[in-house]
C-alpha positions in Angstrom: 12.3 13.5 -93.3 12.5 9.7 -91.9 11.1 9.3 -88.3 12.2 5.6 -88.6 14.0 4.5 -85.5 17.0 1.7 -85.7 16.2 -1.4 -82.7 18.8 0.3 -80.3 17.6 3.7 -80.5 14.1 2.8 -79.9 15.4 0.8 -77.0 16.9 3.7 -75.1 14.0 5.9 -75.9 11.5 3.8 -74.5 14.2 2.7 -71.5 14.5 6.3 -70.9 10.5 7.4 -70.8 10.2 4.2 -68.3 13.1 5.7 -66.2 11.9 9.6 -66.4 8.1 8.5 -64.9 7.6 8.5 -61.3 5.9 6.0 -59.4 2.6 7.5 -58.2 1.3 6.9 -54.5 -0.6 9.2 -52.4 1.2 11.5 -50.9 4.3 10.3 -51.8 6.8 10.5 -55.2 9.3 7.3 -55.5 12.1 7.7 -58.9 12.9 4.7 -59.6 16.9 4.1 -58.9 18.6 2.1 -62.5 17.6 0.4 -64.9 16.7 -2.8 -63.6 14.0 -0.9 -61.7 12.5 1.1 -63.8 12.6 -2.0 -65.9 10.0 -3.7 -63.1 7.7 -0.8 -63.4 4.4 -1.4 -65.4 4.6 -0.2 -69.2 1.6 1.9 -68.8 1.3 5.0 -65.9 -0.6 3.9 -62.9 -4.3 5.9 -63.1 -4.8 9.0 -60.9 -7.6 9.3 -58.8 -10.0 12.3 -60.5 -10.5 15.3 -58.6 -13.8 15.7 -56.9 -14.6 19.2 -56.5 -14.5 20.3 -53.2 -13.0 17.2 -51.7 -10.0 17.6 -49.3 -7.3 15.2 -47.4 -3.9 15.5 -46.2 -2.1 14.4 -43.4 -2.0 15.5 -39.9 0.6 14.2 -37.2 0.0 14.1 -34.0 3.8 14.5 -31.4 4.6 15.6 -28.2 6.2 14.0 -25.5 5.3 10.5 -23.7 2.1 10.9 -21.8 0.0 13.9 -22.9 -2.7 12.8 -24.7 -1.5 12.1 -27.8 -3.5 8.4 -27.9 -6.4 9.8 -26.7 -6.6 12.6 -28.7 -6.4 10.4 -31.8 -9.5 8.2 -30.7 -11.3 11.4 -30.3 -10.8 12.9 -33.6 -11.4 9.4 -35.1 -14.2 8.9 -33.6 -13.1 5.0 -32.1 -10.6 3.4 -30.4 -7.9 2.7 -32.5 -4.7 3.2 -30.2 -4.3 2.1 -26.8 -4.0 4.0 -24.0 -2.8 3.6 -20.3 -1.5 5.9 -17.9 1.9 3.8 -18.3 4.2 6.9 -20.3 5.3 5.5 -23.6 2.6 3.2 -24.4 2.3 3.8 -28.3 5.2 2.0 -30.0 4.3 2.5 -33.4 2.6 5.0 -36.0 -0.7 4.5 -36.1 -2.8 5.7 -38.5 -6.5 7.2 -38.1 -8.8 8.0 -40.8 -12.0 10.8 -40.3 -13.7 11.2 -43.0 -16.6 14.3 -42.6 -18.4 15.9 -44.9 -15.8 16.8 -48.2 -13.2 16.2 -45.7 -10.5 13.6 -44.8 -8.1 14.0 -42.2 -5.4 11.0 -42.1 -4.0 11.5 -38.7 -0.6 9.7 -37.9 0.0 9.6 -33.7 3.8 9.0 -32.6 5.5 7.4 -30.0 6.5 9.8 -27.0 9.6 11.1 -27.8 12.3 9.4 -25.8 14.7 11.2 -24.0 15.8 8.6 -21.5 17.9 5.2 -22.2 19.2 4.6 -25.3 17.9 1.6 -26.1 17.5 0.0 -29.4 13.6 -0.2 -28.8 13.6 3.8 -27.9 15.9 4.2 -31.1 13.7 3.1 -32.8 10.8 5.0 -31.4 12.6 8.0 -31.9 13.0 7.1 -35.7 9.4 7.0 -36.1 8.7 10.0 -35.1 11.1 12.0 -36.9 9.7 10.2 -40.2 6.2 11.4 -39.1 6.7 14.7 -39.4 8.6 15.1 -42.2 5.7 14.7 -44.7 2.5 16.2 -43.6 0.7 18.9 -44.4 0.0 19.8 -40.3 1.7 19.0 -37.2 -0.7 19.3 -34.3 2.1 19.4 -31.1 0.4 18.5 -28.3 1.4 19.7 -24.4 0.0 19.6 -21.0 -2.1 23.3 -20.9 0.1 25.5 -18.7 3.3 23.4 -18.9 6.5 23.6 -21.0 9.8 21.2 -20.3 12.8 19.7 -21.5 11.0 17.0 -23.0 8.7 19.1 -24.7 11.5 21.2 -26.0 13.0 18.4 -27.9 10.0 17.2 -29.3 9.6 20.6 -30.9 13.0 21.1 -31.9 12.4 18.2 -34.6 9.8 20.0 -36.1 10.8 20.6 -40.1 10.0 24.8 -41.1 7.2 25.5 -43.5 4.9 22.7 -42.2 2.2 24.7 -39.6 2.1 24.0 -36.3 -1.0 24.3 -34.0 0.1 24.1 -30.5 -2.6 22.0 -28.8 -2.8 22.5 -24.9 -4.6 19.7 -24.2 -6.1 18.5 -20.6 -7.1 21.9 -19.7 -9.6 20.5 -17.5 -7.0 20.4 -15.2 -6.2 23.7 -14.9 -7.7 25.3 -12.2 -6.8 28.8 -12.6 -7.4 30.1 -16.2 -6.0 32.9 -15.9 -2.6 31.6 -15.8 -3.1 30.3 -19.4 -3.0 33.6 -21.5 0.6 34.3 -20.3 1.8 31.0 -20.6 0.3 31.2 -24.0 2.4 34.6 -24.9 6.0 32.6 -23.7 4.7 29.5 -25.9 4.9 32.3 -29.0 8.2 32.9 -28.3 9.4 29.7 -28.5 7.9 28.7 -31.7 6.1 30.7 -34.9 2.7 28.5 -34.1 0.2 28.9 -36.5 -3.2 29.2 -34.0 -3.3 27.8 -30.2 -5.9 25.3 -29.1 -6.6 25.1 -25.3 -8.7 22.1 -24.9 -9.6 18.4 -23.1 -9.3 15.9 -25.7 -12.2 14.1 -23.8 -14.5 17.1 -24.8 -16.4 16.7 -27.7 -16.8 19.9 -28.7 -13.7 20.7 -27.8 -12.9 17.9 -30.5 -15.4 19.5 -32.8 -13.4 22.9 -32.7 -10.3 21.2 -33.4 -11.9 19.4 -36.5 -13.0 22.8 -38.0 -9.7 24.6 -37.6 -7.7 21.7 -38.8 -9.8 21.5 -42.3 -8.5 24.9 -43.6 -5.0 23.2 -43.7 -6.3 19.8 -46.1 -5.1 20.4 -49.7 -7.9 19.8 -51.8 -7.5 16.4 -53.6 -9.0 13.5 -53.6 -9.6 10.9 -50.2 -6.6 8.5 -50.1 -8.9 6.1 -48.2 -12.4 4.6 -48.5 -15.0 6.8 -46.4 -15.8 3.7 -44.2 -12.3 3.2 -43.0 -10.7 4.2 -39.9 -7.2 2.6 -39.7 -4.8 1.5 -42.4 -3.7 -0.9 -39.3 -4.7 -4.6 -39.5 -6.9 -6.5 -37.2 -4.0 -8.5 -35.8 -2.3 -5.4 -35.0 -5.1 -4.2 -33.4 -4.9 -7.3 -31.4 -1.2 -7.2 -30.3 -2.4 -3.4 -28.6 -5.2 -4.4 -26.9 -3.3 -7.4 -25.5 -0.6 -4.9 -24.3 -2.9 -2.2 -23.0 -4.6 -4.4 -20.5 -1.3 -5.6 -19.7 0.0 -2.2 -18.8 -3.4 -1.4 -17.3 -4.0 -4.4 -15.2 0.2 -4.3 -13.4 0.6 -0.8 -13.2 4.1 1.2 -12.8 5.4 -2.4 -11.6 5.8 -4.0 -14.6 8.4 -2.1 -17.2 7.0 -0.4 -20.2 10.3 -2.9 -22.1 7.3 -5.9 -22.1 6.0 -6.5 -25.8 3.4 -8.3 -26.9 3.6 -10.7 -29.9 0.9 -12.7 -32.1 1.9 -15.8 -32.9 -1.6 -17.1 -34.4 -4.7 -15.0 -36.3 -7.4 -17.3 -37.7 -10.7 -16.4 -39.2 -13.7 -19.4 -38.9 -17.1 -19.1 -40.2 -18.9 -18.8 -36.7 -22.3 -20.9 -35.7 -24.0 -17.9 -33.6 -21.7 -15.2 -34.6 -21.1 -14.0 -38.4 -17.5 -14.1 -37.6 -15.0 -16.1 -35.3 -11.4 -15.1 -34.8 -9.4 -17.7 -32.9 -6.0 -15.8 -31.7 -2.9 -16.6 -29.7 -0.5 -14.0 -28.1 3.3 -14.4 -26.4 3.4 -11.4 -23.9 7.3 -11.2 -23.6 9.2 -10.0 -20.4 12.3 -9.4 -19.6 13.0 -10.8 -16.1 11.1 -14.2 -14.5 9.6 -12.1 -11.5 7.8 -9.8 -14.3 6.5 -13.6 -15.5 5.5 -14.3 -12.2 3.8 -10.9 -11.9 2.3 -11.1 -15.3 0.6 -14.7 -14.4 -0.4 -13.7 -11.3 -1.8 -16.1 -8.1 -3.1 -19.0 -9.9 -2.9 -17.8 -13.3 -5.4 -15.0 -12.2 -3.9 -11.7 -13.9 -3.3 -13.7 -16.6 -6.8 -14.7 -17.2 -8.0 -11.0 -16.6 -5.8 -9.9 -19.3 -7.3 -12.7 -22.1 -11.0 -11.9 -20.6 -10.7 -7.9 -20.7 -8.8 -8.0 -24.1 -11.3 -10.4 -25.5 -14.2 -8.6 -24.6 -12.8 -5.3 -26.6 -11.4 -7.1 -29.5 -15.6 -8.3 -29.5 -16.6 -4.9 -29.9 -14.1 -3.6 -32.0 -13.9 -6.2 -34.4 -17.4 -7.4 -34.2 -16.8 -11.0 -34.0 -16.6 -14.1 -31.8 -13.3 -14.0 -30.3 -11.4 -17.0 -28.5 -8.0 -15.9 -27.1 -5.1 -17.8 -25.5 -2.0 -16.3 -24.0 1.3 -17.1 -22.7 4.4 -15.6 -21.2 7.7 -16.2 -22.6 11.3 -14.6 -20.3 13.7 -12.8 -23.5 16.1 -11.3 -21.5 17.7 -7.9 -23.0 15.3 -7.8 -25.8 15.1 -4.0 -25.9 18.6 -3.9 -26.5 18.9 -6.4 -29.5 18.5 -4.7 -32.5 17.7 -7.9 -34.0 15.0 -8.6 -31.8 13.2 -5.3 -31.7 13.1 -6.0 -35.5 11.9 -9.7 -35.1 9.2 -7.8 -32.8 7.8 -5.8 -35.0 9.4 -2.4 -34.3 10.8 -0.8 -37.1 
């Protein structure tokens, strides 16, 4: 019997194998939507990393409620600082991304804004959106609360969590607990509120504490290969890294005065080969406010907070980036910004 195709009916047999195959990216499946898609895709599948024996990574997200941890937590389990943190609540804007790779093991762990329960803003909106996405796709949610305490806030955070994915409830700063023995109870009502897979009562700024977290964590990795280089710690770039550390010592350096609504963007992020240093990055940042007596308070008397800000951010973005760094900032007044939409986008918020 003929195999022989006519033109047309090889056509839609080869249209219809391009349209059947799925885009492969770690961790995630894309079908391609018609035919002028598929169309785009490459004629030949994209490789798939080989399984190493023994090796294991999967994402791990990191939520709870503004102001419990969460940022430091992350640095801790990293291993460096990758996300700002401030007593400010709602400091973390963004998902951030941090990469531990240890032994066979690599845990990808995504922090979240605070959930917001307050003002409606556009800019909370779209805090809230990121965290819903981060927990929709992860192979562990760690769900982190003050040790001892339970609120409102708390309950919505873990009212978005997705059945199936396991849960460790992480009672962090336990430090601050003075009476243990109050914990075991408060433990027993946190079982009833939610099927938790294990409790961990810890201080994120204990390493061992850290250490313990790290082992119990590794059970729930699906064995597959790393998604990321074993040098990496971030999938965040340099000038993002920037942006934060501009914004942190802002929030740091003006305290509950200034309002958490002040952003920080980059306008300029420029690599030159360096005489003493093996690298030079020359940067310049717009710290945007919302009202001219935030401008005022940003500046400071005689420009000083201002300069505090550039020489503190400066000297971090030296150590964390190991380079020469030359900073200049300014302060611009965009009144309403968190509302706009529009400008939340423009800002970098998605």
């Amino acid at each position: 019997m003929s195999t022989d195709k006519t033109p047309g009916e090889a056509e839609r047999t080869a249209h219809e194998q391009i349209v059947r195959r799925p885009v492969q990216i770690a961790g995630v499946t894309i079908q391609p939507r018609d035919s002028a898609e598929a169309a785009a895709l490459p004629a030949e599948p994209l490789p798939v990393p080989a399984v190493v024996e023994g090796q294991r990574c999967g994402l791990v997200a990191i939520v709870g409620k503004p102001n419990v941890g969460k940022s430091t937590l992350l640095n801790a389990l990293v291993g460096q600082k990758i996300s700002i943190t401030s007593r400010k609540a709602q400091t973390t804007r963004h998902r951030i991304t941090g990469i531990r790779t240890q032994g066979a093991n690599q845990f990808v762990f995504v922090d979240t804004p605070g959930f917001q329960t307050i003002h409606g803003t556009a800019l909370n909106k779209s805090l809230n959106k990121t965290v819903v996405g981060a927990v929709g796709d992860v192979d562990l949610v760690l769900f982190v609360v003050e040790a001892g305490s339970f609120t409102n806030a708390d309950a919505k955070v873990l009212a978005l969590l997705k059945p199936g994915i396991p849960v460790l409830l992480v009672a962090n700063k336990l430090d601050n607990v003075h009476r243990r023995a109050e914990i075991a109870p408060w433990l027993r009502e946190m079982q009833e509120r939610h099927a938790f897979t294990e409790f961990v009562p810890m201080s994120a700024k204990q390493p061992k504490d850290i250490e313990r977290l790290l082992d119990i964590c590794e059970k729930y990795l699906p064995e597959q290969p790393w998604w990321h280089g074993e040098d990496e710690l971030t999938d965040r770039s340099e000038k993002f890294l920037a942006s934060e550390m501009v914004r942190e010592k802002l929030f740091r350096l003006t305290g509950d005065e200034l309002p958490y609504t002040s952003t920080v963007v980059i306008d300029k992020f420029e690599e030159e080969a360096g005489r003493t240093a093996k690298r030079m990055l020359r940067i310049a940042a717009t710290i945007v406010v919302e009202r001219e007596g935030h401008k005022a308070m940003v500046i400071g008397d005689k420009g000083e907070k201002l300069k505090r800000i550039g020489t503190e951010t400066r000297m971090e973005l030296e150590k964390l980036l190991d380079a020469k760094v030359f900073i200049e900032l300014w302060v611009k007044v965009r009144s309403g910004w968190a509302d706009d939409e529009a400008r939340v986008r423009s800002f970098g918020y998605e």
